[in-house]
LODO-853778 format. One line per 4 residues: number of its first residue (from 1); their letters; for each residue x negated, y negated, z of N, C-alpha, C. Coordinates in pm, 1 decimal. Example, Ala and Ser with C-alpha at 12.3 -4.5 7.8 and 13.67 -1.06 7.14 Angstrom:
2
1 = as = -1319.0/569.0/780.0/-1230.0/450.0/780.0/-1320.0/330.0/780.0 | -1285.0/225.0/708.0/-1367.0/106.0/714.0/-1290.0/-3.0/787.0
//
This chain:
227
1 = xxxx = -5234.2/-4176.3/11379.2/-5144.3/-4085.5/11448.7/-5196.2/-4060.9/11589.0 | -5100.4/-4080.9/11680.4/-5128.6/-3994.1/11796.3/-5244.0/-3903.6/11785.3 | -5345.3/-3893.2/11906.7/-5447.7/-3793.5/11923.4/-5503.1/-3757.7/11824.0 | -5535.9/-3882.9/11709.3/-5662.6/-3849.8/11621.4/-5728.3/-3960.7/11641.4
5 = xxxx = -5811.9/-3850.6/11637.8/-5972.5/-3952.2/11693.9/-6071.1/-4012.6/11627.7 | -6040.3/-3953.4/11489.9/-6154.2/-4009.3/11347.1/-6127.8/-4175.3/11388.2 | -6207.8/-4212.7/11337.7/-6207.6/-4407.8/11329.0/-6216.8/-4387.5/11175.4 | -6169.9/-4479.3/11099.1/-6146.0/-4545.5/10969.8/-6237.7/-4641.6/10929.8
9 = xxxx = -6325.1/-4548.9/10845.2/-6445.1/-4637.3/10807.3/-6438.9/-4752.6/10683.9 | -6345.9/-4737.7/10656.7/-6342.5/-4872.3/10555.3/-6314.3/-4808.4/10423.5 | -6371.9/-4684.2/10420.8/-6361.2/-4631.1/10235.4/-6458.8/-4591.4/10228.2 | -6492.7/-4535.9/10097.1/-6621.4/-4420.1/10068.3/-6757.5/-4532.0/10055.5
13 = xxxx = -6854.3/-4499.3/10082.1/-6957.0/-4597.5/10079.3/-7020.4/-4577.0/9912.5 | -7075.8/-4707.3/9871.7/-7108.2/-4719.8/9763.6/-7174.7/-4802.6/9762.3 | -7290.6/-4785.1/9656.6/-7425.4/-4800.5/9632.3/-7411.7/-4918.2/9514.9 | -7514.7/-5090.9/9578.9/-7492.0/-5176.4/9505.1/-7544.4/-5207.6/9377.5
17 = xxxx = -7486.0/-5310.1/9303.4/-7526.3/-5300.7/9165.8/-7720.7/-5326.2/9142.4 | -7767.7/-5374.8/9248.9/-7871.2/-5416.0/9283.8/-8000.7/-5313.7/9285.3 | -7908.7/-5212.9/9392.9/-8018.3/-5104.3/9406.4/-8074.1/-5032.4/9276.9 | -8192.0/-4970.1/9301.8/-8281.0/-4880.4/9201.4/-8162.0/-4757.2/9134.7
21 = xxxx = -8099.9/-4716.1/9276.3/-8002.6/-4578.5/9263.4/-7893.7/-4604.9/9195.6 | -7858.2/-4759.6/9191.6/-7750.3/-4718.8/9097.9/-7693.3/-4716.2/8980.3 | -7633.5/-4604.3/8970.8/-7621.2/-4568.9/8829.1/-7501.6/-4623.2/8737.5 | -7553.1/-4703.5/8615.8/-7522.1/-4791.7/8528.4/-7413.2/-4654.0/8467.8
25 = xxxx = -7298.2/-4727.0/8380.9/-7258.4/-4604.8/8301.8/-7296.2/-4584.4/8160.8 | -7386.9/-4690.7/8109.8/-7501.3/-4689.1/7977.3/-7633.1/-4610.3/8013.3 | -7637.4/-4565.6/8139.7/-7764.1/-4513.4/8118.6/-7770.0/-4360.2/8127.1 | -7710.8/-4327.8/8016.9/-7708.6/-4181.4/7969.3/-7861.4/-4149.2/7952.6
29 = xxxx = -7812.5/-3982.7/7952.4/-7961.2/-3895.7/7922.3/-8020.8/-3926.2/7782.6 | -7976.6/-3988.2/7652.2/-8029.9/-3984.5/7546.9/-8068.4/-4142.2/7526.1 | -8068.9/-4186.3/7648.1/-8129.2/-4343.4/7611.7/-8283.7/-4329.0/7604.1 | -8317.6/-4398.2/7520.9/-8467.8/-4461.8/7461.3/-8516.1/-4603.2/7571.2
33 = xxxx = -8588.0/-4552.3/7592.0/-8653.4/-4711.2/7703.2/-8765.3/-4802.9/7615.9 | -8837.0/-4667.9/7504.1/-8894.4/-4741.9/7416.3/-8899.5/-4671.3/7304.8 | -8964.2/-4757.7/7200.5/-8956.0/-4705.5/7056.9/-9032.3/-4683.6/7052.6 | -9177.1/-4632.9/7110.8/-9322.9/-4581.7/7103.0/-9333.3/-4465.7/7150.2
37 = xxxx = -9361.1/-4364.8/7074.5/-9316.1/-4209.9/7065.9/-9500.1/-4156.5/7149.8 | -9483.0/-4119.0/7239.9/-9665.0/-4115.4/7273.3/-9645.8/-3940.6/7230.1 | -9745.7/-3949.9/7183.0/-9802.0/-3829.8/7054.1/-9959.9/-3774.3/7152.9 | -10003.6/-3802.5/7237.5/-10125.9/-3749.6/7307.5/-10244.1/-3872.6/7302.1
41 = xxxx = -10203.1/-3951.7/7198.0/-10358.6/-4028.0/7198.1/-10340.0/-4175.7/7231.7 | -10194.3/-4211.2/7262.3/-10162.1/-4390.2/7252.8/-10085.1/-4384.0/7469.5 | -10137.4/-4291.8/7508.8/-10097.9/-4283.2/7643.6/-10100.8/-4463.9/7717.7 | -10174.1/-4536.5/7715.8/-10204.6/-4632.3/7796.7/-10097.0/-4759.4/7719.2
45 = xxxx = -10084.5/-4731.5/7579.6/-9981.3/-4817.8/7477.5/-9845.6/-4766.6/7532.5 | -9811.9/-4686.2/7524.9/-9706.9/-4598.7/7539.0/-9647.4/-4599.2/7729.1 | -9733.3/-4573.2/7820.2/-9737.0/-4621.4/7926.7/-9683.3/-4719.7/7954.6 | -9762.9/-4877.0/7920.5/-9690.4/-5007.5/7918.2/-9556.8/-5009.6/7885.8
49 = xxxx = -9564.9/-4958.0/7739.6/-9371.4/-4969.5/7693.6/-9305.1/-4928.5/7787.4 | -9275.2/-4812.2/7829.1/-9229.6/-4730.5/7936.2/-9167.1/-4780.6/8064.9 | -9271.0/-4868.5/8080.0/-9299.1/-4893.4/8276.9/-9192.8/-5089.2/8240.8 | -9223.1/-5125.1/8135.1/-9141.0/-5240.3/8059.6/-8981.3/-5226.5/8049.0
53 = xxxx = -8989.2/-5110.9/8019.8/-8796.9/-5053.6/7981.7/-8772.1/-4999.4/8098.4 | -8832.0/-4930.6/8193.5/-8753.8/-4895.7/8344.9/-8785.9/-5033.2/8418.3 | -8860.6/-5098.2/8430.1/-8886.4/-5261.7/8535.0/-8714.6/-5291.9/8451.9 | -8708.7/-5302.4/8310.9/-8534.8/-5388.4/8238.3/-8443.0/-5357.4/8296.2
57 = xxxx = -8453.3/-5186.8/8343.5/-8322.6/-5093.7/8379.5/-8344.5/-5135.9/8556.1 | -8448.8/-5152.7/8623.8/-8452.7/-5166.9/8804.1/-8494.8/-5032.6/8810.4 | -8571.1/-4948.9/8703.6/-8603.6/-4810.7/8715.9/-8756.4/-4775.0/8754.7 | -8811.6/-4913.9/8756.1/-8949.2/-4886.8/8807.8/-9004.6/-4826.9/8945.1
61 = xxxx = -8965.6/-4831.7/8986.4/-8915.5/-4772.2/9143.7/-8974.0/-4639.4/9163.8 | -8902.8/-4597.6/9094.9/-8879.8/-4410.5/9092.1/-9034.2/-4344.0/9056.7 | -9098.1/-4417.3/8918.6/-9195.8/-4356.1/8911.0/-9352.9/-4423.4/8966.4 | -9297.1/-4541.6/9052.6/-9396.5/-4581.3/9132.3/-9407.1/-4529.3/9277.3
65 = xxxx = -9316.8/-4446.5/9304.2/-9268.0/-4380.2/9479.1/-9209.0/-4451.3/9559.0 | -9144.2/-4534.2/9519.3/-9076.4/-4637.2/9630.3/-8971.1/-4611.3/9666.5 | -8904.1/-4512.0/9556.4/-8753.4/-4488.5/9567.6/-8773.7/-4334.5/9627.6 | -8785.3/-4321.2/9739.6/-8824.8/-4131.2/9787.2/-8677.7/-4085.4/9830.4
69 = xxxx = -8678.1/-3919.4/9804.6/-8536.7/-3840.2/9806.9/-8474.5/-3873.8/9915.6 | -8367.1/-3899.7/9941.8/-8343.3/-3942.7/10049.3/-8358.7/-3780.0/10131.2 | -8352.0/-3800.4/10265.1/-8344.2/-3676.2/10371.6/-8198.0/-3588.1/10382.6 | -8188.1/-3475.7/10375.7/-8079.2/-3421.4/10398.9/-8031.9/-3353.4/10521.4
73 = xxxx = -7951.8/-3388.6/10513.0/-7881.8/-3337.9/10719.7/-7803.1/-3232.0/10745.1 | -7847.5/-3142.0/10753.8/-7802.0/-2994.9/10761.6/-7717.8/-2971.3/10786.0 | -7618.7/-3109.3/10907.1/-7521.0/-3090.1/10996.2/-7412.8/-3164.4/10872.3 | -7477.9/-3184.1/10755.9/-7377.5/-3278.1/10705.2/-7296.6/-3195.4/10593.0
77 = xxxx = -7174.1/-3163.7/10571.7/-7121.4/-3026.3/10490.8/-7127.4/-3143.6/10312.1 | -7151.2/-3189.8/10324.1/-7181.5/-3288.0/10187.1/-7305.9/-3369.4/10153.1 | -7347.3/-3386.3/10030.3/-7459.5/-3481.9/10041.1/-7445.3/-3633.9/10066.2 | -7514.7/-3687.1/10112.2/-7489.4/-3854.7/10099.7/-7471.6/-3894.0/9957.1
81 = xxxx = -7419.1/-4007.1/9950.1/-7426.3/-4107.9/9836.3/-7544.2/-4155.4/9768.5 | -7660.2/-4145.7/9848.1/-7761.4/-4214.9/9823.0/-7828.8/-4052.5/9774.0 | -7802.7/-3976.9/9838.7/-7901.3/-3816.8/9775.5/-7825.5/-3832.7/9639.9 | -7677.1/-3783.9/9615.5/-7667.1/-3765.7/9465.5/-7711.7/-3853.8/9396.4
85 = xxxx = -7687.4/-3985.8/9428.2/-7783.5/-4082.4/9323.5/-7887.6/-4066.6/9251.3 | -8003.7/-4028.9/9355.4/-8066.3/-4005.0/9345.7/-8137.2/-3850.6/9267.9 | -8075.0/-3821.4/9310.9/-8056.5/-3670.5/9206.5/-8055.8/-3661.0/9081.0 | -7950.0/-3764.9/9053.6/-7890.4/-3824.7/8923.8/-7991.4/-3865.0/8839.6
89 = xxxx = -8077.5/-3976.9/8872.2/-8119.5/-4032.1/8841.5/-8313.0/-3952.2/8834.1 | -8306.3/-3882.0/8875.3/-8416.8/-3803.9/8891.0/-8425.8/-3757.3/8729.3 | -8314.7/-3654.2/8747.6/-8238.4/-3593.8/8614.9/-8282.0/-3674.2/8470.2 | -8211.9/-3774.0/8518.8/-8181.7/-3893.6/8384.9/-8287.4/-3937.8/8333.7
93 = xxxx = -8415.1/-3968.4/8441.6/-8535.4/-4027.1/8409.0/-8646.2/-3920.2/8326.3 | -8615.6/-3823.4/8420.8/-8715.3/-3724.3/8310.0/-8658.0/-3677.7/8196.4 | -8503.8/-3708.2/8176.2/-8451.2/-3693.0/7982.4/-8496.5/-3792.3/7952.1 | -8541.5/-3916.7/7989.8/-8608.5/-4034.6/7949.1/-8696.7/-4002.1/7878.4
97 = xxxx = -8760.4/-3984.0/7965.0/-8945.6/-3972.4/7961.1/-8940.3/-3856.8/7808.7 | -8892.4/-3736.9/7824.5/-8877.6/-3618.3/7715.1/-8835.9/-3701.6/7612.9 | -8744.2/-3794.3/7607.4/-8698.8/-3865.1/7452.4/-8800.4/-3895.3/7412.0 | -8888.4/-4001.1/7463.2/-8998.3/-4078.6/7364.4/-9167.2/-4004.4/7433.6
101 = xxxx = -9135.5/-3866.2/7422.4/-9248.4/-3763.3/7403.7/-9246.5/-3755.1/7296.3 | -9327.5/-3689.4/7234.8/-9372.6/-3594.9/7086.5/-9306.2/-3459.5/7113.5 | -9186.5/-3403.3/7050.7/-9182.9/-3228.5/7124.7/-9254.6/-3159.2/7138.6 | -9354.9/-3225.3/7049.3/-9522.5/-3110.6/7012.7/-9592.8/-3047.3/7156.6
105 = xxxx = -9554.2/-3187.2/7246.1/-9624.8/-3209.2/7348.6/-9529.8/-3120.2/7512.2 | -9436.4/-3074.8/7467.4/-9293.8/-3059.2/7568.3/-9375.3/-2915.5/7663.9 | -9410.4/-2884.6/7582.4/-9432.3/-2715.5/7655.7/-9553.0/-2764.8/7745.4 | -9596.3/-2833.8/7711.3/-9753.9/-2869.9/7811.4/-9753.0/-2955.4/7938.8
109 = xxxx = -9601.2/-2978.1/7897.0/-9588.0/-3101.9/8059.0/-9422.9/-3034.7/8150.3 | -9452.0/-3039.4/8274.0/-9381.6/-2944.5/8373.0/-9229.4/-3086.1/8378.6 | -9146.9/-3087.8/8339.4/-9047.8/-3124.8/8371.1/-8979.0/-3149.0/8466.1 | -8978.6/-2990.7/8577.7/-8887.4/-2969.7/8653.2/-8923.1/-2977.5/8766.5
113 = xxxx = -8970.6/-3127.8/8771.1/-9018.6/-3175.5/8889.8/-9014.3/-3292.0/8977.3 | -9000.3/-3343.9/9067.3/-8966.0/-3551.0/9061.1/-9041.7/-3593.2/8981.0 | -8958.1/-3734.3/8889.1/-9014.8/-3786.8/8841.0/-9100.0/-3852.1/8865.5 | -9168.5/-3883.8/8951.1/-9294.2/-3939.3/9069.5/-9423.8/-3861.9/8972.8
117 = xxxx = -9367.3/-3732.9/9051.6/-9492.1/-3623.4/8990.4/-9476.0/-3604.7/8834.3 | -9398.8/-3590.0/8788.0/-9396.1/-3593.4/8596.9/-9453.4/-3674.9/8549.0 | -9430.8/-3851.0/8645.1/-9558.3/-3966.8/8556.8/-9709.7/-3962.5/8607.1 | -9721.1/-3865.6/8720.4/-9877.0/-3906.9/8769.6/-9942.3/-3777.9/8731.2
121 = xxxx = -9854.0/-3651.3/8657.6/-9928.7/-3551.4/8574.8/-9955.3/-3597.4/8435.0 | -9891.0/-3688.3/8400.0/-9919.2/-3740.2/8299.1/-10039.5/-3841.2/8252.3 | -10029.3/-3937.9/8348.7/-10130.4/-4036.2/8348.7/-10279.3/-3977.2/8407.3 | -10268.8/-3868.1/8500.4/-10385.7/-3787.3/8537.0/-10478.0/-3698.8/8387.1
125 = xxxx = -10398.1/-3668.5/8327.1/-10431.0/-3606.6/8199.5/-10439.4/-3627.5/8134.6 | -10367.8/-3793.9/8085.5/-10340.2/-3858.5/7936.3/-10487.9/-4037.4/7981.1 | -10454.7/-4068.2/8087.2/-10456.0/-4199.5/8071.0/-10697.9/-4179.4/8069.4 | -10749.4/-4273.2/8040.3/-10862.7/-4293.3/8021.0/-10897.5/-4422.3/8103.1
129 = xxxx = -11048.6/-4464.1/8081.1/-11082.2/-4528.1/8188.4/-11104.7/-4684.6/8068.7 | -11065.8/-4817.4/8097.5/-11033.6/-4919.3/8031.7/-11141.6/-4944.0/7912.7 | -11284.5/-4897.6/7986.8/-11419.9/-4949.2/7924.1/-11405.2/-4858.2/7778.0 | -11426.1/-4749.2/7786.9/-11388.4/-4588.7/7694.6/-11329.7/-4640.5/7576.4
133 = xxxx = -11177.0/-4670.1/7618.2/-11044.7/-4644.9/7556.3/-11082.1/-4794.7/7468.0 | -11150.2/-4925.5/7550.6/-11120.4/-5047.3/7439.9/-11249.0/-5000.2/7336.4 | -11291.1/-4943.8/7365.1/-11478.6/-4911.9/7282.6/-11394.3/-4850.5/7168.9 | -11311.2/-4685.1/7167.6/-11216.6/-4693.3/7115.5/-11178.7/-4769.3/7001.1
137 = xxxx = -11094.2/-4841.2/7051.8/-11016.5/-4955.7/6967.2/-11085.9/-5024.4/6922.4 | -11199.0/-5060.8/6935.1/-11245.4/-5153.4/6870.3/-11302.4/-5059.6/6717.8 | -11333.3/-4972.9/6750.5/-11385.9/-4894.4/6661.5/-11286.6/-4864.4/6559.2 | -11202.2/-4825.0/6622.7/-11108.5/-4796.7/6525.3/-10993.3/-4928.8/6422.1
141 = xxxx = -11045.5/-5022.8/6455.7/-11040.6/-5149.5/6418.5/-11142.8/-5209.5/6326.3 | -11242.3/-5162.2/6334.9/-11383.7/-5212.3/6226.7/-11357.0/-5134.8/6133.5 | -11277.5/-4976.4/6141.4/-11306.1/-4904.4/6000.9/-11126.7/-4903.3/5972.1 | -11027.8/-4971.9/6000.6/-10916.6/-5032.5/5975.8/-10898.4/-5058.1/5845.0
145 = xxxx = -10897.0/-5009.0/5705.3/-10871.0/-5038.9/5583.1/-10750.4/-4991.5/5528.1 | -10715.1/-5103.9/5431.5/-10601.3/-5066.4/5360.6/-10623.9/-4915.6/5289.0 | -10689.3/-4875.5/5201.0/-10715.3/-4761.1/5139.0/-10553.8/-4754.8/5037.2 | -10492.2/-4660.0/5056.8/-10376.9/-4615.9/4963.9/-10245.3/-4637.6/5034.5
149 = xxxx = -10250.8/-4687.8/5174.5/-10157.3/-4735.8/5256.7/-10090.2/-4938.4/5154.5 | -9985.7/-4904.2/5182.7/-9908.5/-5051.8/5140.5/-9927.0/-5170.2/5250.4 | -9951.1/-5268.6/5211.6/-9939.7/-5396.3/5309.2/-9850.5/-5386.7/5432.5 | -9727.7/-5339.0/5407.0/-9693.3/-5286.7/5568.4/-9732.8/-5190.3/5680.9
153 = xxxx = -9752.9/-5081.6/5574.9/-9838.7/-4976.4/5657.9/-9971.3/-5011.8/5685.8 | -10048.9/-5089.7/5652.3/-10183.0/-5130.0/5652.2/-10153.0/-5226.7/5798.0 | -10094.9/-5339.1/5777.2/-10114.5/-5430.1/5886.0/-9999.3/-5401.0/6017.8 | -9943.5/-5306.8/6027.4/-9886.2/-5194.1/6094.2/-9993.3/-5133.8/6160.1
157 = xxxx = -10043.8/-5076.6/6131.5/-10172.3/-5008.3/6206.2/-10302.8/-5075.1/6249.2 | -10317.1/-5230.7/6181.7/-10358.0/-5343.2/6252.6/-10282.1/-5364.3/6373.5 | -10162.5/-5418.6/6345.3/-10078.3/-5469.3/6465.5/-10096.9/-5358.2/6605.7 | -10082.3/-5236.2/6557.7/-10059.8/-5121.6/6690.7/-10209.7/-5139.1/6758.8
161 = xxxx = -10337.4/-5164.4/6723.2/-10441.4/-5178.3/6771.9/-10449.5/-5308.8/6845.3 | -10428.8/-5409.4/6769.6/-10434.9/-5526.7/6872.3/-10351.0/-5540.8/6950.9 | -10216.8/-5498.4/6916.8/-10138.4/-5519.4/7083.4/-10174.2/-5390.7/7199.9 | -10300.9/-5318.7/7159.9/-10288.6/-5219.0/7279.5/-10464.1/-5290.2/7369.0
165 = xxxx = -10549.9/-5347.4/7244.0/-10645.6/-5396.6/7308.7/-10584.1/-5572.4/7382.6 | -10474.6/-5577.5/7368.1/-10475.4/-5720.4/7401.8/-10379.9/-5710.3/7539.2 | -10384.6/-5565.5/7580.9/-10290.0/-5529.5/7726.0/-10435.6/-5487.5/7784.5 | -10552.1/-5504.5/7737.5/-10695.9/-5512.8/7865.4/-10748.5/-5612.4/7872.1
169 = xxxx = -10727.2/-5719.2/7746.8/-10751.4/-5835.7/7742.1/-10712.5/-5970.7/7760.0 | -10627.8/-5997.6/7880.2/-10546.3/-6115.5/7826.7/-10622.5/-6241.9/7850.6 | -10548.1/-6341.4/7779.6/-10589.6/-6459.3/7807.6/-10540.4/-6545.3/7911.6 | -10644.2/-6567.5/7999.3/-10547.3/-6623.8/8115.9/-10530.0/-6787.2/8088.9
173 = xxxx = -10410.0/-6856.3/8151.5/-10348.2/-6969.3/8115.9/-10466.4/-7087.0/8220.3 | -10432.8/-7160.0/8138.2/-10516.1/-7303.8/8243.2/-10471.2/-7454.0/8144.6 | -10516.0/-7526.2/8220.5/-10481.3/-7650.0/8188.6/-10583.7/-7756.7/8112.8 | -10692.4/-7664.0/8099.6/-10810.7/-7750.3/8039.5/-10808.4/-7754.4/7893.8
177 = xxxx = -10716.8/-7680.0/7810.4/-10698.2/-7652.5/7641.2/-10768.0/-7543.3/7602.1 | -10878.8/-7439.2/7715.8/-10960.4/-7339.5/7697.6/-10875.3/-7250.6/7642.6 | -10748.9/-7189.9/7688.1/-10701.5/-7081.1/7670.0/-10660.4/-7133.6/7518.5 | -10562.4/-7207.9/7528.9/-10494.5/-7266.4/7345.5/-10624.9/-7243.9/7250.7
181 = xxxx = -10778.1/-7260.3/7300.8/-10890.6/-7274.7/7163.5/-10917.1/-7130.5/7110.9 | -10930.3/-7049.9/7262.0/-10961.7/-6920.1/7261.8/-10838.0/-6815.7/7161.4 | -10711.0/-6887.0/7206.6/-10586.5/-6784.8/7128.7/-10615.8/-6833.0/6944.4 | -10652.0/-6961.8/6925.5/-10669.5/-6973.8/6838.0/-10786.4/-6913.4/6711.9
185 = xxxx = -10923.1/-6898.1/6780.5/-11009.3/-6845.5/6775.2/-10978.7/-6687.9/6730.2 | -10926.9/-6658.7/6827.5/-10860.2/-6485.1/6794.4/-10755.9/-6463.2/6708.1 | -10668.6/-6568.5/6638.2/-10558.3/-6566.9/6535.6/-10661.1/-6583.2/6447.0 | -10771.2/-6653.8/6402.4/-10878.7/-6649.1/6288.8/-10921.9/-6542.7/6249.8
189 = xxxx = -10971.5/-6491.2/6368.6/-11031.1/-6318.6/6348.7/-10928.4/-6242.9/6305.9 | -10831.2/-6228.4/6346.4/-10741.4/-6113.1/6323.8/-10712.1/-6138.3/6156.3 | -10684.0/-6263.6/6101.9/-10659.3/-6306.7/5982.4/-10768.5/-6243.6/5880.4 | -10932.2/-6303.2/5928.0/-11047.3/-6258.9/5882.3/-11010.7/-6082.5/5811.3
193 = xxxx = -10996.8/-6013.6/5950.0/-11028.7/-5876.8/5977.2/-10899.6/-5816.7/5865.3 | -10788.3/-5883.2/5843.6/-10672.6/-5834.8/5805.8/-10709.9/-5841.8/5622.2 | -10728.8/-5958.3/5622.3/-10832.9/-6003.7/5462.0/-10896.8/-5905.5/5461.6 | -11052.0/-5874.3/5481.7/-11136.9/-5772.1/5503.3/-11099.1/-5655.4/5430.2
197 = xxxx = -10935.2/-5627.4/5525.8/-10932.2/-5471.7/5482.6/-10899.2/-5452.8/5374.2 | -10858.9/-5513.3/5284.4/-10734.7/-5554.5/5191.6/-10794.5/-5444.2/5064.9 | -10742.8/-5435.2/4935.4/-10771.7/-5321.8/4862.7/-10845.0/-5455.0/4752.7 | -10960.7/-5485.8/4701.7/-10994.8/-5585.6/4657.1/-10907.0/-5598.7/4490.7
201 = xxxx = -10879.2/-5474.4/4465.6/-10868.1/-5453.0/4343.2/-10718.3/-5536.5/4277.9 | -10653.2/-5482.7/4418.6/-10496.0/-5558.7/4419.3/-10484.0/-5677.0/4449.4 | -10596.4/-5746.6/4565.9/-10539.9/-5861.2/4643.4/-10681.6/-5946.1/4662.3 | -10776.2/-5942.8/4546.7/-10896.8/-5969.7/4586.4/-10874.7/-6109.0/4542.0
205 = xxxx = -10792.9/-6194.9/4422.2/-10758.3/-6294.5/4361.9/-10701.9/-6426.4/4463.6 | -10605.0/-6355.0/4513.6/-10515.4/-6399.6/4663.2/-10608.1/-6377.5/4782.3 | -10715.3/-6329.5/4836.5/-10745.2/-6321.8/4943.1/-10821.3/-6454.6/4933.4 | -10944.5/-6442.8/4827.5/-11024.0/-6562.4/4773.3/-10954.6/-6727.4/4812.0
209 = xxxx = -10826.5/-6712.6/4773.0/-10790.3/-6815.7/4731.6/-10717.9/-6853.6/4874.9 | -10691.7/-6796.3/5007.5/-10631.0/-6748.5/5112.2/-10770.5/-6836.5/5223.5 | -10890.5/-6818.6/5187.8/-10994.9/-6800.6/5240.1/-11033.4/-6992.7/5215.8 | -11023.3/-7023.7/5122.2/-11066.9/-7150.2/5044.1/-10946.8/-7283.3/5118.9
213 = xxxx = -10845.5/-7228.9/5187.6/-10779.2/-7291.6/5265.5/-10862.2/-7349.2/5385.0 | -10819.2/-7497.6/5436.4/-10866.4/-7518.8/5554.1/-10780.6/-7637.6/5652.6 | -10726.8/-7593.3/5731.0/-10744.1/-7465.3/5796.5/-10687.4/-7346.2/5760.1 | -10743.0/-7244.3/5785.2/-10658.9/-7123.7/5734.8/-10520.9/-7064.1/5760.1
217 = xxxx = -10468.3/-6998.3/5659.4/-10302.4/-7039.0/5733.9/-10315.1/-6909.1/5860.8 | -10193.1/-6900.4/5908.9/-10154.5/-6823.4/6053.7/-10201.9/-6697.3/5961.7 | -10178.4/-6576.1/6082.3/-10149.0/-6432.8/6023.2/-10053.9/-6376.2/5983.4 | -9912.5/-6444.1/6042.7/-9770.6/-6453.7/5979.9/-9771.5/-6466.5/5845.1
221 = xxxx = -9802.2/-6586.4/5814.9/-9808.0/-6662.4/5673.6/-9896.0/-6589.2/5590.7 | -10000.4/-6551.2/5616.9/-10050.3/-6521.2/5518.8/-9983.6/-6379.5/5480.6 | -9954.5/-6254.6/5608.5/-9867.3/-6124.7/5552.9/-9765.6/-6185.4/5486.5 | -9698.4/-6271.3/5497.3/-9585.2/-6326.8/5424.7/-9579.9/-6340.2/5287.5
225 = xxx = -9726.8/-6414.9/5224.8/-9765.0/-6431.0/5111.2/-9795.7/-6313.4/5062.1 | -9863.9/-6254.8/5132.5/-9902.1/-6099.7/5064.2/-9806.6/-6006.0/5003.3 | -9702.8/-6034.7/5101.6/-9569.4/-5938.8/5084.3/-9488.9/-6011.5/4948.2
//
């Protein structure tokens, strides 16, 4: 019209499927990023999962500081696109984080805060130093017995130990067959250690006879047989 002066910007601006900010319409407040409930003592297990399911979502961002609030402009009678996003998603991440808490644990950790600061009060308080935490595990791996627990629950609580010592340990890849002898080497042990725990009374017949194999079967195979 005559004597209007606005210019026509094209349409409302919007935030690409690409970016950190934008918001999926699956990623409600009651989504689970992982199925590992951290209870106070599996922080560094629980951690990994975590930082695994926001890297899936493009959510890693947020609680590494990369994604900062955007600035607000006093002169501006609305927020940007990129502030509510962000807002949003602030919101969303710390109902995250609260899902796969322990509630036990809810009153002891400050919520209402960026999620920046919610993961680095956390890891300041929860996380331990690598040497400590595998000494730890290992320990708690030597006295690892079946007892009155069932073959699932038994090698269940095997499994949760070695996949948390085997996120300080990895095996790095090469081309000489070192790494393939070494993974192999460590599928023996774990087999060994899994035998070991076993209740002799129930499975002492079958372990014997498990053992007298050569080569020995996988750790698959043999829970398989057990089961």
């Amino acid at each position: 019209m005559p004597g209007d002066d606005k210019k026509h910007t094209g349409g409302p601006k919007t935030i690409p499927v690409t970016s950190p900010l934008y918001l999926h319409p699956s990623d409600g407040p009651n989504l689970n990023v992982t199925q590992i409930i951290f209870d106070g003592s599996n922080y560094d297990l629980w951690a990994d999962a975590v930082k695994n399911g926001l890297d899936a979502k493009n959510k890693l961002a947020f609680i590494e500081g990369k994604v900062k609030k955007p600035e607000v402009n006093e002169d501006e009678e609305e927020e940007s696109v990129e502030a509510i996003a962000w807002r949003q998603y602030n919101v969303t991440l710390r109902a995250w984080l609260r899902n796969v808490i322990d509630p036990k644990l809810h009153a002891s950790i400050s919520f209402n805060q960026p999620i920046q600061d919610v993961w680095e009060e956390l890891r300041g308080r929860y996380s331990v130093g690598n040497a400590p935490r595998v000494h730890q595990l290992k320990g708690d791996l030597s006295e690892c017995k079946q007892g009155k627990d069932t073959i699932v629950e038994y090698y269940t609580r095997l499994k949760t130990i070695w996949d948390e010592l085997a996120n300080y340990s990895k095996i790095k890849s090469c081309t000489c067959g070192a790494a393939a002898s070494i993974a192999k080497e460590q599928e023996e042990e774990r087999v060994h250690k899994f035998l070991m725990g076993l209740d002799s009374r129930l499975y002492g017949n079958i372990r014997n006879n498990l053992l007298m194999e050569d080569p020995i079967a996988s750790l698959n195979r043999v829970y398989a047989l057990l089961l």
